[in-house]
N, C-alpha and C positions, 0 to 999 in steps of 0.2 A: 043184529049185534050193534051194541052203542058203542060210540066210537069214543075215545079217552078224551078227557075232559080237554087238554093241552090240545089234541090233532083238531076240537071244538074251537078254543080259541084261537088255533091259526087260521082254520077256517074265516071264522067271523073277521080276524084281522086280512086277511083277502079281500073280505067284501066291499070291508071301512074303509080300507086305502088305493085299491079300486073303482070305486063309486064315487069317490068324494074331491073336491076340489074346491077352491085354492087350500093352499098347505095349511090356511088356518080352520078349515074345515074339515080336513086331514086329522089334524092334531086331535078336534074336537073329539071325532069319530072313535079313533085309535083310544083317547084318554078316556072313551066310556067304555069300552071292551076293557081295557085294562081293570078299571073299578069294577066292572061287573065279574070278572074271573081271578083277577090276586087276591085269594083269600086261605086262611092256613088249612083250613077242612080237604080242600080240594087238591092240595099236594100234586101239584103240576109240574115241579123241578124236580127232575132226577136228582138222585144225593150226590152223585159226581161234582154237579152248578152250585152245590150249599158248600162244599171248604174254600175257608181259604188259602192265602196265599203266604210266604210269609216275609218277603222284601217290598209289595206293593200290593195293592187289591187287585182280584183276581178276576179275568175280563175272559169269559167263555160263548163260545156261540152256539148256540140253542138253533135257529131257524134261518137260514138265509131264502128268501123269494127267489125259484129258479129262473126269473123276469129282471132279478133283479132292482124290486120295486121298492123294500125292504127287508130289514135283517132285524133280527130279535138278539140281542145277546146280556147274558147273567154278567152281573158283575158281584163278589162279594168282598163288603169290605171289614178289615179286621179291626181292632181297637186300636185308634188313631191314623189308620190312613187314608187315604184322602185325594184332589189332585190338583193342581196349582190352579190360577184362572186360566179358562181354557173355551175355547168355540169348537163346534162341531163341522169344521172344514164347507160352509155352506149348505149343511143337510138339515132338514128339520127330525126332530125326538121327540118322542112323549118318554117321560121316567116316571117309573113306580116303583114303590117300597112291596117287594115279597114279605121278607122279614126283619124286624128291628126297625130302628130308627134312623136317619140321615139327615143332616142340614145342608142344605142348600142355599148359599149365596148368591145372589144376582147382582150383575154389575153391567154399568152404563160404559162404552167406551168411549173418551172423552180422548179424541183425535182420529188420524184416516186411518183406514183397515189397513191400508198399504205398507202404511210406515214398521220399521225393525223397533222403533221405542214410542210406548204409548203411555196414557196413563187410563185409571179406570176411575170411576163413581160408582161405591155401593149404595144400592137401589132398595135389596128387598135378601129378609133372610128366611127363609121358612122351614122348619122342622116336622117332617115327613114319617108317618108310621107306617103301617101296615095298611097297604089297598089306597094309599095316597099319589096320586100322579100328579103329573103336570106338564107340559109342554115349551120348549123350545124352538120359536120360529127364527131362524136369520132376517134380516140384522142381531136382532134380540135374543142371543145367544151363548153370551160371555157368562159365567159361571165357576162355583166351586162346591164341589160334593165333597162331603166329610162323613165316615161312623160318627153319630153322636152320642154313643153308648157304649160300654169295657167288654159287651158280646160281640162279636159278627154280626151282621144287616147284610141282606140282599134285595140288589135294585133290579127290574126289567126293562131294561132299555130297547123300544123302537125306534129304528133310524131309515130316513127315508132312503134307502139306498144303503152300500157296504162304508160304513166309517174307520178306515182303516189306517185315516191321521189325520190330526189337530196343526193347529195351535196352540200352544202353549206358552203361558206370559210368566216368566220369572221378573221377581222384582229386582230392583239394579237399586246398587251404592247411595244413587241422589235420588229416590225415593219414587221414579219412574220404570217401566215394566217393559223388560225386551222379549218381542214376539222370539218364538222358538219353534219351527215344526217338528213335532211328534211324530214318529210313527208307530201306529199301533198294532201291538199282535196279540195273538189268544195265550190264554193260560192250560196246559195241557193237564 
């Protein structure tokens, strides 16, 4: 009996995040399973991870590692929304486009992690289709996902470990950004 494409890809994603070290050779590993299995033929998200939400994008979990080691979770996002600049609490991520398109801003933090008010430097903006990944290492983390298209997009996000809250940077009155912890929960 073959086993479904998805139970395939967790598989392989066991091996690649198991096997591999430092996190930027983690990421690498991760970001080529990703490309090699997000693709629309293969219909690997159950339809429950494809709606969306409809006050925020919608954050589902798919696979958590009973180790611990990583979690896989669907995020869908609907026309227009998006999430402020935000870090992934010290975890490193690989993000892939399942479906539709998404832009991705990257930003430089330009002061101490520590501090409640920072400022940022955009770096780098990239727009993301289908079977497109990419990788977030800490320090090199800070970010903003957006739909960039009037359909729904769905991203697959691996996280090294359960990311269960951020930071999150709201911009402030004099044109600098107040850290804000997030906590995050799933979308049922």
């Amino acid at each position: 009996m073959t086993a479904d494409p998805l139970t395939t890809m967790i598989q392989r994603l066991d091996v690649a995040i198991t096997s591999s070290k430092p996190n930027s050779v983690t990421c690498a590993a991760v970001k080529s399973v990703l490309e090699d299995w997000i693709r629309p033929e293969l219909a690997l998200l159950p339809k429950k991870f494809l709606e969306p939400a409809a006050n925020s994008y919608a954050r589902r979990l798919l696979h958590r590692d009973p180790q611990g080691l990583y979690s896989i979770v669907v995020m869908v996002w609907d026309q227009g929304q998006g999430t402020p600049i935000h870090d992934h609490a010290g975890l490193w991520c690989v993000e892939c486009v399942y479906t539709g398109r998404i832009r991705v801003d990257s930003y430089a933090l330009d002061g101490n992690p520590d501090d409640t008010t920072v400022d940022f430097m955009k770096m780098d903006t990239v727009d993301a289709g289908c079977g497109t990944a990419g990788s977030l290492i800490p320090p090199f983390d800070y970010h903003v996902i957006k739909n960039a298209q009037p359909t729904p997009s769905v991203t697959v996000h691996v996280y090294g470990g359960d990311m269960d809250w951020c930071n999150a940077y709201q911009p402030t009155n004099d044109g600098h950004y107040e850290k804000q912890r997030k906590d995050l929960a799933f979308t049922h």
